[in-house]
Structures are given as C-alpha cells and as structure tokens.
N, CA, C and O atoms as CSV, one atom per row, in Angstrom:
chain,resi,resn,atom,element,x,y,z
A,1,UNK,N,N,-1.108,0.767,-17.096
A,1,UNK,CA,C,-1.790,-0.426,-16.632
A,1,UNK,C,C,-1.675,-1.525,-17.681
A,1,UNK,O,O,-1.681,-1.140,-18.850
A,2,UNK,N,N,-1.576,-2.786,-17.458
A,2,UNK,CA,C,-1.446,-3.805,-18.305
A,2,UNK,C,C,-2.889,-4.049,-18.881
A,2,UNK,O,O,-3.880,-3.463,-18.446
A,3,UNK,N,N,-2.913,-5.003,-19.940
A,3,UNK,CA,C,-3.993,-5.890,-20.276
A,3,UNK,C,C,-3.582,-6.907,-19.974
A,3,UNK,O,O,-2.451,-7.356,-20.161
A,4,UNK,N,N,-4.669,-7.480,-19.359
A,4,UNK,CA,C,-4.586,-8.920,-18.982
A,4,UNK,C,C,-5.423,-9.844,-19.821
A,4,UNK,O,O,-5.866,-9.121,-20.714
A,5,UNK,N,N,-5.870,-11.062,-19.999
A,5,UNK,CA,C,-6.315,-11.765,-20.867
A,5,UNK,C,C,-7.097,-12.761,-19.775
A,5,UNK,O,O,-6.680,-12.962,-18.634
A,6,UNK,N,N,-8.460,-13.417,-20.412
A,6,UNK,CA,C,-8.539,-14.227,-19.143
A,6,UNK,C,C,-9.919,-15.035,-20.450
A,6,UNK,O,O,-10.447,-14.698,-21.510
A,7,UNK,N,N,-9.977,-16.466,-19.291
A,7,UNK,CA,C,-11.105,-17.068,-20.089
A,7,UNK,C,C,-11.731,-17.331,-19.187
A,7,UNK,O,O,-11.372,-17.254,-18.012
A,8,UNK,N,N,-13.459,-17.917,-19.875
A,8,UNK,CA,C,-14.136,-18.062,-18.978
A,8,UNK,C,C,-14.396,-19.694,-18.883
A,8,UNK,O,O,-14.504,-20.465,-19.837
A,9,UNK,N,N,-14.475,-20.040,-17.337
A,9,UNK,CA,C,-14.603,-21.864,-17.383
A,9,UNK,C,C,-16.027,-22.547,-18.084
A,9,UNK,O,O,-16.114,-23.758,-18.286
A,10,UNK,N,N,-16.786,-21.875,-18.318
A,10,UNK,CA,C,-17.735,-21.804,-18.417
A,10,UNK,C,C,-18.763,-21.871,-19.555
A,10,UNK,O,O,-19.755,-22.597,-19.631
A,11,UNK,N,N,-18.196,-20.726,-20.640
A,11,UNK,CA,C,-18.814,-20.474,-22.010
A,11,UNK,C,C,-17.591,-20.917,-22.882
A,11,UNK,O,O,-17.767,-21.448,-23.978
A,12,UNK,N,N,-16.262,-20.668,-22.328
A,12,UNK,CA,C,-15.139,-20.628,-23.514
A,12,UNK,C,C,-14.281,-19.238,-24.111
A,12,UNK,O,O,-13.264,-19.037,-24.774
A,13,UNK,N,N,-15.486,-18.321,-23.361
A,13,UNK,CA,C,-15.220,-17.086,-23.920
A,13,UNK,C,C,-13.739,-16.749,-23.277
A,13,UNK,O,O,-13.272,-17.018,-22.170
A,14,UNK,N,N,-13.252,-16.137,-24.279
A,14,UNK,CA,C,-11.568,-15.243,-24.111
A,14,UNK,C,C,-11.495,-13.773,-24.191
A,14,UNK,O,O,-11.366,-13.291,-25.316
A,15,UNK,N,N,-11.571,-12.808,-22.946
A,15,UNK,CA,C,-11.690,-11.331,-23.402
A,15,UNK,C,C,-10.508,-11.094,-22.337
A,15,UNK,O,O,-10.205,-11.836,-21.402
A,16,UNK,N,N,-9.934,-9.910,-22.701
A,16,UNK,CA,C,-9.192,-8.817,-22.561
A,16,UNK,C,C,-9.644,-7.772,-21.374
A,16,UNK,O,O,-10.807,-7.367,-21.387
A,17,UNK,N,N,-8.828,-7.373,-20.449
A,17,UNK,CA,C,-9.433,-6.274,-19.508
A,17,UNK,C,C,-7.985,-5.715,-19.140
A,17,UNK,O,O,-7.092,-6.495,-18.807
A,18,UNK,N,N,-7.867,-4.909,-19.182
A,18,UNK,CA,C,-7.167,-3.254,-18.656
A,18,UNK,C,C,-7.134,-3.168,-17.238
A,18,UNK,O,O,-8.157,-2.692,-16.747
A,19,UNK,N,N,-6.009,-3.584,-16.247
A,19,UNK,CA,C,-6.710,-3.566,-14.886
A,19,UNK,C,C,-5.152,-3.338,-13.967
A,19,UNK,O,O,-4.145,-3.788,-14.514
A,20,UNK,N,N,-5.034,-2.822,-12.943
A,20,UNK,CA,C,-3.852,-2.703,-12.403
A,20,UNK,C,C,-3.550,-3.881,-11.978
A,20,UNK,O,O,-4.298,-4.840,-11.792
A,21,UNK,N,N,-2.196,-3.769,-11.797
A,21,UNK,CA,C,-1.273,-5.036,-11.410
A,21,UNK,C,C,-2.151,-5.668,-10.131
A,21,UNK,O,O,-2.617,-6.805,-10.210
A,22,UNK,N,N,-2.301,-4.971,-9.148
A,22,UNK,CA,C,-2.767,-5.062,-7.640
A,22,UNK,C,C,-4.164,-6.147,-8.364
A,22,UNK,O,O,-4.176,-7.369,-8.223
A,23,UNK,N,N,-4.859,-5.636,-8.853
A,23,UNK,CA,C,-6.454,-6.211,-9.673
A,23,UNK,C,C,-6.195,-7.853,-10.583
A,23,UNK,O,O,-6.828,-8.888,-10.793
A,24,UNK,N,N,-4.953,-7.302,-10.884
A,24,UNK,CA,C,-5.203,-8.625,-11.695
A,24,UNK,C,C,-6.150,-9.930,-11.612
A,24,UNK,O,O,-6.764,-10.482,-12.525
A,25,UNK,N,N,-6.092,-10.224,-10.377
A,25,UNK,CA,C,-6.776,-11.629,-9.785
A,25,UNK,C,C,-7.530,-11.314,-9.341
A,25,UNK,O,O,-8.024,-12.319,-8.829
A,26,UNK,N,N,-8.333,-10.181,-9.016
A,26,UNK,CA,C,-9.466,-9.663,-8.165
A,26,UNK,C,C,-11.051,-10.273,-9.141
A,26,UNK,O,O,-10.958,-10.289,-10.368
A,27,UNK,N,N,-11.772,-10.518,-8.786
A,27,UNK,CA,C,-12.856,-11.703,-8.771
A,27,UNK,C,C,-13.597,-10.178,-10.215
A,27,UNK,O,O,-13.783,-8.964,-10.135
A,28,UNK,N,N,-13.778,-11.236,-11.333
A,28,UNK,CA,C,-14.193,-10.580,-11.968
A,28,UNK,C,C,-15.648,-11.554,-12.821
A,28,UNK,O,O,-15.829,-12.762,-12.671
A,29,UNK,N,N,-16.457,-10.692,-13.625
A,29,UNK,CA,C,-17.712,-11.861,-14.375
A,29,UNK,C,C,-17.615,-11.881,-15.684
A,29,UNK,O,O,-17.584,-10.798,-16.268
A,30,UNK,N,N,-17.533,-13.321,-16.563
A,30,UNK,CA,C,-17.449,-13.239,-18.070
A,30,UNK,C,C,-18.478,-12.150,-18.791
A,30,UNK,O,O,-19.645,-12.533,-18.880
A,31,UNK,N,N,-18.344,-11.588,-19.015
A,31,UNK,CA,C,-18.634,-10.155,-20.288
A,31,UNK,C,C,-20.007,-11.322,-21.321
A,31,UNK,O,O,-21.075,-10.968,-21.821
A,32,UNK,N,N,-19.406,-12.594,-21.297
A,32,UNK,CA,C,-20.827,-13.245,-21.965
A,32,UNK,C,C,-21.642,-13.744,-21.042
A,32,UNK,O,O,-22.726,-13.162,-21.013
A,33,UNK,N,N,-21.506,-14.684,-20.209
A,33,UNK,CA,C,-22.665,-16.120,-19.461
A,33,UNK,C,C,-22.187,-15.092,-17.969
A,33,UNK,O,O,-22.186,-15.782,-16.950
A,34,UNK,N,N,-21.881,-13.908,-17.780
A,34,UNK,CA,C,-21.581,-13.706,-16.093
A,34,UNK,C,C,-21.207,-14.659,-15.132
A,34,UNK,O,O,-21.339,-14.507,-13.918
A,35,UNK,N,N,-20.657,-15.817,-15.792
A,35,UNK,CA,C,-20.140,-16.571,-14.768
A,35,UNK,C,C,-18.898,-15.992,-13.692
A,35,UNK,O,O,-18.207,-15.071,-14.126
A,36,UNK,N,N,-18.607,-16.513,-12.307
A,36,UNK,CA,C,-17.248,-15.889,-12.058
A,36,UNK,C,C,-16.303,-17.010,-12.077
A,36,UNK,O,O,-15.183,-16.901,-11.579
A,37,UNK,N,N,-16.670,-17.955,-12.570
A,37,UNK,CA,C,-15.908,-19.040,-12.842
A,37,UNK,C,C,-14.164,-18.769,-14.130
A,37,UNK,O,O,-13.837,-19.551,-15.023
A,38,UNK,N,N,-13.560,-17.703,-13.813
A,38,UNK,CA,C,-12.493,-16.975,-14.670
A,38,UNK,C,C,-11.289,-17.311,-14.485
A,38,UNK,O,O,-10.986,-17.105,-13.310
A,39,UNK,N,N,-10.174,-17.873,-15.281
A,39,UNK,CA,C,-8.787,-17.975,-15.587
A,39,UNK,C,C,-8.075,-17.130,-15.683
A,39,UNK,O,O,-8.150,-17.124,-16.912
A,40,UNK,N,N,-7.427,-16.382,-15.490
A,40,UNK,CA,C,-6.265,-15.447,-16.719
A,40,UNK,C,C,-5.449,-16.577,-16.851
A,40,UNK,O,O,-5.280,-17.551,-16.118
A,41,UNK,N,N,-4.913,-16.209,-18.079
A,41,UNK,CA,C,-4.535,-16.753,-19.281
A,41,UNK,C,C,-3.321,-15.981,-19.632
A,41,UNK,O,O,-3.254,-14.783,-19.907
A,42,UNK,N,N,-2.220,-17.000,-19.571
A,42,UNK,CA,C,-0.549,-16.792,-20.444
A,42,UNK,C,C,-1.215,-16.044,-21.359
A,42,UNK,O,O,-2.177,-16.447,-22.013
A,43,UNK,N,N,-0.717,-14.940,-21.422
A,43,UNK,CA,C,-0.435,-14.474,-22.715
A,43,UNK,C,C,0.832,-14.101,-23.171
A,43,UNK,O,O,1.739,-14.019,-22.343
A,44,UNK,N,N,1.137,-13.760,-24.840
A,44,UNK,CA,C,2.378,-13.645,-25.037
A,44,UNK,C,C,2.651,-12.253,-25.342
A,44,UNK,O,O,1.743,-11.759,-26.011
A,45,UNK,N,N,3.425,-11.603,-25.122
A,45,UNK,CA,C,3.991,-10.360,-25.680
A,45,UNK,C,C,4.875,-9.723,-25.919
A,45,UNK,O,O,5.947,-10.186,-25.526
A,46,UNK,N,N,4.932,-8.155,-26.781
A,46,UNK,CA,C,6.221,-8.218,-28.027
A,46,UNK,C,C,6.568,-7.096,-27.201
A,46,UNK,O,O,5.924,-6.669,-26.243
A,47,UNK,N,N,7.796,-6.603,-27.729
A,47,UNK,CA,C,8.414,-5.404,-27.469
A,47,UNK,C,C,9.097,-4.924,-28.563
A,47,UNK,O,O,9.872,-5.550,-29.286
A,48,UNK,N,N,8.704,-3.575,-28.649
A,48,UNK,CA,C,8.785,-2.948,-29.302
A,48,UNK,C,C,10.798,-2.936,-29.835
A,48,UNK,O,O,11.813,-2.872,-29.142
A,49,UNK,N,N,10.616,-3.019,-31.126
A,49,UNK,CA,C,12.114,-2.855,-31.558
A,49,UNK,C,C,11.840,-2.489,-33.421
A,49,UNK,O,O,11.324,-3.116,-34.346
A,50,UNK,N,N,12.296,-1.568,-33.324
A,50,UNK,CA,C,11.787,-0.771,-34.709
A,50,UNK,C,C,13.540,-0.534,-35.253
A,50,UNK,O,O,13.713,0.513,-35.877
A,51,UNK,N,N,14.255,-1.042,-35.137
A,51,UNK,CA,C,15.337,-1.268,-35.939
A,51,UNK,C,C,15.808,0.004,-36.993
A,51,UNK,O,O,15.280,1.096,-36.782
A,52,UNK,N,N,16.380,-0.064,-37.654
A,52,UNK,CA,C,17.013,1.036,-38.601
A,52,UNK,C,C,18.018,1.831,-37.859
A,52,UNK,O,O,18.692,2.511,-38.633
A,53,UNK,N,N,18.379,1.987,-36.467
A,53,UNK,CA,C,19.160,2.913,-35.387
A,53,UNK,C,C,20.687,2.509,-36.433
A,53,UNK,O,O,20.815,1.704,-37.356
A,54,UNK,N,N,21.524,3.316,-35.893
A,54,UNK,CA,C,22.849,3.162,-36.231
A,54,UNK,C,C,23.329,1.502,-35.595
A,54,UNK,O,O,23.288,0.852,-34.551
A,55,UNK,N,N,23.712,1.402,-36.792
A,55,UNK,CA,C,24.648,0.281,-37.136
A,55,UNK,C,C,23.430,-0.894,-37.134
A,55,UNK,O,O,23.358,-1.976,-36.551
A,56,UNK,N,N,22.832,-0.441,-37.726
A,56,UNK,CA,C,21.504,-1.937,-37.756
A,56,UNK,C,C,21.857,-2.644,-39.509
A,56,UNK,O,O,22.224,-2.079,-40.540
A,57,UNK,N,N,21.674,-3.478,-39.332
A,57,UNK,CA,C,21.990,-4.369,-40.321
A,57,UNK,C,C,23.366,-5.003,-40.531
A,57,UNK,O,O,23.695,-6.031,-41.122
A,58,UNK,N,N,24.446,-3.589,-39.516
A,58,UNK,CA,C,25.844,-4.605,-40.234
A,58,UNK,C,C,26.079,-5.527,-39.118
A,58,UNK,O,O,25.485,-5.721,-38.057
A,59,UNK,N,N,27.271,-6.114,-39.744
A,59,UNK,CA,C,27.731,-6.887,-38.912
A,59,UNK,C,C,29.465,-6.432,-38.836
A,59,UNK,O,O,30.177,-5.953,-39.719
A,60,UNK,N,N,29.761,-6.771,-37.522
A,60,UNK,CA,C,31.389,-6.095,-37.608
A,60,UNK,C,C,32.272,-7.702,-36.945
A,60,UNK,O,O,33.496,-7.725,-36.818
C-alpha cells in the first residue's frame, strides 16, 4: 500500500496516511482540527538504487 501525504485546508497541518490506491481520495478528517476540508499533496519520491553492482563506477 502506498503513503499518501495530504494537508489540511484548514489548520495547515501536513500528515501522512497508509491507504490503498482505491482510498486514496476517499473523504478523510485532519488528525489535528477534524476538519474534512483535505488536499493530498504532490509528493516526491526515491527509488531505491544502492549502486556498487558490477561495473558501477566505470565507464567504458
């Protein structure tokens, strides 16, 4: 399941929730002021690349 990121219109607050794809947009309440006044929010993310495999560093 992803994390999604979301803010609230409301307080400002920015939290994090764990929720299936299907959920994403499903009507949720800020964790501070319970507003349902909620965004998700771009977030950015990495992928994993841990380097050192064969032939990492050269160049041919």
């Amino acid at each position: 399941m992803p994390i999604y990121e979301y803010s609230c219109q409301e307080c400002g607050m920015r939290f994090e929730l764990l929720r299936s794809f299907q959920d994403s947009d499903a009507g949720i309440l800020c964790p501070e002021c319970e507003s349902a006044r909620i965004e998700r929010v771009l977030s950015a993310f990495s992928t994993g690349g841990c380097g050192g495999g064969a032939g990492a560093g050269r160049f041919t």
